[in-house]
N, C-alpha and C positions, 0 to 999 in steps of 0.2 A: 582600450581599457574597458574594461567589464561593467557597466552600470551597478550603480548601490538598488537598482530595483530591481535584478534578481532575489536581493536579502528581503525587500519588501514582500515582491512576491509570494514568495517560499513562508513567511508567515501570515501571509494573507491568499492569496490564490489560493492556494498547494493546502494551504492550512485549513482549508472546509472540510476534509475528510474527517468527521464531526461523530457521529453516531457509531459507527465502522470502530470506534475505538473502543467505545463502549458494550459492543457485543462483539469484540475478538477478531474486528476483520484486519488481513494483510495482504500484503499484495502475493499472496498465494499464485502458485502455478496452477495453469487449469487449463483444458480445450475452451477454444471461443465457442460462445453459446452458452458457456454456465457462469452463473454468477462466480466471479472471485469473491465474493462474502462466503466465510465459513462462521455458522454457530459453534459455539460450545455444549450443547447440551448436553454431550456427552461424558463432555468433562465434569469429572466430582468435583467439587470445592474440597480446599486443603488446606490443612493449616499450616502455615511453613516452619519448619524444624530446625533452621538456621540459627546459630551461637550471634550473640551479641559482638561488634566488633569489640574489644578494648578501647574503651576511651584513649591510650595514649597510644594507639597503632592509627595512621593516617590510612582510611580508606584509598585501594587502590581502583582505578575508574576503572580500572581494564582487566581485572580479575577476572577468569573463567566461572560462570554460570556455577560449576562444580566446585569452584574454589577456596576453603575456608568460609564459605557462607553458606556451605548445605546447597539442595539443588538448586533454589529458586534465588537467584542473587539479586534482592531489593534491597538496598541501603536506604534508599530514597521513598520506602513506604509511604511516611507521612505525606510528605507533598504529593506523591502519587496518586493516593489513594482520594484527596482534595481536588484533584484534577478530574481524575476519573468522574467522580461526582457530577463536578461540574460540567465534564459532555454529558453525563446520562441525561440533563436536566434540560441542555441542549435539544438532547435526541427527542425526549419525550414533548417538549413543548413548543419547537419547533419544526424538528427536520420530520419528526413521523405524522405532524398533523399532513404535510406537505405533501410527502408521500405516499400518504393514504388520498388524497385530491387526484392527486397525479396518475394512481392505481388506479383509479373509478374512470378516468378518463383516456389512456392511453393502453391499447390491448397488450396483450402477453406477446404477441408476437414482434409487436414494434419494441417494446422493452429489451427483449432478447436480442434484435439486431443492433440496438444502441448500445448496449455493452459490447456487442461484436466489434462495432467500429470502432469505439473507445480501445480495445483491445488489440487491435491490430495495428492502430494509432501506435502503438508502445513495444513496435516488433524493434527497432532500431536498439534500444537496451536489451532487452534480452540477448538478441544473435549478440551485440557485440559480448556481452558477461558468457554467453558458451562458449566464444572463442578465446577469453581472456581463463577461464576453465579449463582450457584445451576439450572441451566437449564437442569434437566436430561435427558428429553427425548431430546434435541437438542444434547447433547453426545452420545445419543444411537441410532440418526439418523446419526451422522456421524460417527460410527465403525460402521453401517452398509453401509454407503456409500463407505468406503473406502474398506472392506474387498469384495466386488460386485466388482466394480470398479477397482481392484488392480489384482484381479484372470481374471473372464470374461472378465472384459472389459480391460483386457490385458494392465496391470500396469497404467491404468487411462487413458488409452489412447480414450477408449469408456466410456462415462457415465450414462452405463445402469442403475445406481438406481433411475436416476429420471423416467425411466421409470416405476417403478414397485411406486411410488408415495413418495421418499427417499429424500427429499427434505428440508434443511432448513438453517436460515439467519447463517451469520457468524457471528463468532463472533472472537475479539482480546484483545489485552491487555489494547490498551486505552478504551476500553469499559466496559472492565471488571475494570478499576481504575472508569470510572465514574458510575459504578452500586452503589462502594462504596463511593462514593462520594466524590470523587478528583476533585476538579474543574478545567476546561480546559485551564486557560491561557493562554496565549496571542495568536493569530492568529501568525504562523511562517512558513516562505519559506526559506528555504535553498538551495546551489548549485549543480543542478541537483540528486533534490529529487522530490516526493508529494509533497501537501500540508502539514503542520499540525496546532493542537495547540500542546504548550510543553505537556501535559496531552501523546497529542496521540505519539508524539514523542519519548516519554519514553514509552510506551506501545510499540511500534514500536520494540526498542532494545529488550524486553523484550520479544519480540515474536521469536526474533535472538535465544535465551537462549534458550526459549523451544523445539525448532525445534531438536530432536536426530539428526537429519544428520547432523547438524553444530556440534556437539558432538561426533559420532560415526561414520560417516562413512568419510563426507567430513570435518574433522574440522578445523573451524577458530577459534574455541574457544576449550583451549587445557589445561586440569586436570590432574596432575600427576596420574598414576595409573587408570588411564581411557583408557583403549583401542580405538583405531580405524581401522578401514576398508584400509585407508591409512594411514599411521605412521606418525604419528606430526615431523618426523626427516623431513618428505619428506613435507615440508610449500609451496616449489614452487608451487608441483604439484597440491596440494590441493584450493590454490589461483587460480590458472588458473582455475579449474573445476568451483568455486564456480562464479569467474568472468564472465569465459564464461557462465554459465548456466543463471546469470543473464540476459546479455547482450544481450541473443537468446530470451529469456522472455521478454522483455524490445521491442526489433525487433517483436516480433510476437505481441503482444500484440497492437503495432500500426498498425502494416499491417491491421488489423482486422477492425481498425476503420478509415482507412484513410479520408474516406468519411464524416466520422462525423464530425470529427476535423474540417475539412474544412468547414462545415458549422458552426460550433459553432464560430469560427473565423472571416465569413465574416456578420455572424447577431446578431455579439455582437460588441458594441461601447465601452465597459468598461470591458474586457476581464479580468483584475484585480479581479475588484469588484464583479459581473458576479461568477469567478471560487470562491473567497474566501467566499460570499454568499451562494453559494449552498454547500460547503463544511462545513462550521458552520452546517445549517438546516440538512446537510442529518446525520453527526455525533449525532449531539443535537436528531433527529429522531432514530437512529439504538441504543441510548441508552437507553428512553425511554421505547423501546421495549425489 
């Protein structure tokens, strides 16, 4: 049977992805070596153009982005837009004083390898979402990224395969649900997460699942008759790793972009509308493709 501390986990662990929400970050495709955090800077703030639903039409959760709600499908504004809040407030009074400690102390170059490793940590979801894609050479670009990667570049910490030209998008589970055509539901922000739509949010969990280290080695998710590296008796020990390993991932990961945030922050007027826009288009974009 599966333990109820996956469910704990997953809003606690998992759930420190905290400031990242707040300035538009997701779990974007990227070569190892670049921050997965992407600014919005670029993005204009918008005002959304979407019709009122009818009071006596029930909201449907799984509505297309495009569907009777204008591009940007937020039903859920209000409480969104209070949530969001409340990470910025997070970010700012928290995770960026931290971050900026952590930046004064730890050079660029070890930054850079700890997202490496964090990143190659999370080969097992993606190869499996290219094969579930039928994208095979994007599966046979990343068993070769990771076995490079993993040996020479000494457990991910160097990402020499993009030098030899070992290079390709990510992929995950919300995208692999919208290949088949799940549609994305409603725009949702949660406390001290990403963004999501419900679409990617279950694809989210479902990247948990795949991950063997959540399985085998570190597990939060626990099967009778499945071994582990640490023994499901020992739950303390295995919380702690899986939390801290977040939480340093979470830390590096802003240190990285201190500078951007801050600008995304001071040249956007509608920081809301801003993150959940570009988040729509870049999602609606990496599926397409």
């Amino acid at each position: 049977m599966i333990s109820f501390r996956l469910l704990a986990f997953c809003l606690l662990g998992f759930a420190m992805m905290l400031a990242t929400g707040c300035a538009g970050k997701t779990g974007t495709a990227q070569p190892q070596g670049v921050s997965d955090v992407r600014p919005v800077a670029d993005q204009a703030p918008a005002a959304s153009s979407r019709p009122e639903t009818p009071p006596d039409e029930p909201l449907d959760p799984f509505a297309r982005a495009d569907e009777g709600a204008g591009e940007e499908y937020d039903p859920w504004e209000p409480m969104n837009t209070n949530i969001f809040e409340f990470n910025r407030q997070v970010d700012r009074f928290v995770l960026k004083p931290v971050a900026k400690g952590y930046n004064f102390v730890v050079p660029d170059l070890v930054q850079v390898g700890v997202s490496n490793i964090f990143s190659n940590l999370r080969f097992a979801p993606r190869f499996l979402n290219n094969v579930f894609q039928g994208k095979l050479k994007g599966a046979g670009i990343e068993v070769g990224r990771f076995l490079i990667n993993s040996t020479v570049g000494l457990a991910g910490f160097f990402d020499l395969a993009k030098h030899v030209d070992l290079v390709t998008s990510e992929e995950d589970m919300g995208q692999t649900l919208g290949f088949y055509g799940v549609k994305p539901g409603p725009y949702l922000v949660l406390p001290l997460l990403q963004p999501f739509t419900v679409r990617d949010f279950v694809g989210y969990v479902g990247d948990v699942f795949l991950n063997p280290i959540n399985w085998l080695v570190v597990p939060i998710i626990e099967v009778d008759g499945i071994p582990s590296v640490i023994a499901h008796k020992n739950r303390t020990t295995s919380s702690f790793i899986q939390l801290g390993a977040r939480v340093g991932e979470i830390v590096n990961d802003r240190s990285r972009n201190l500078e951007k945030f801050q600008g995304v922050e001071e040249a956007t007027l509608d920081l809301y509308t801003a993150v959940r826009n570009a988040y729509l288009q870049k999602r609606a974009q990496a599926i397409r493709e």
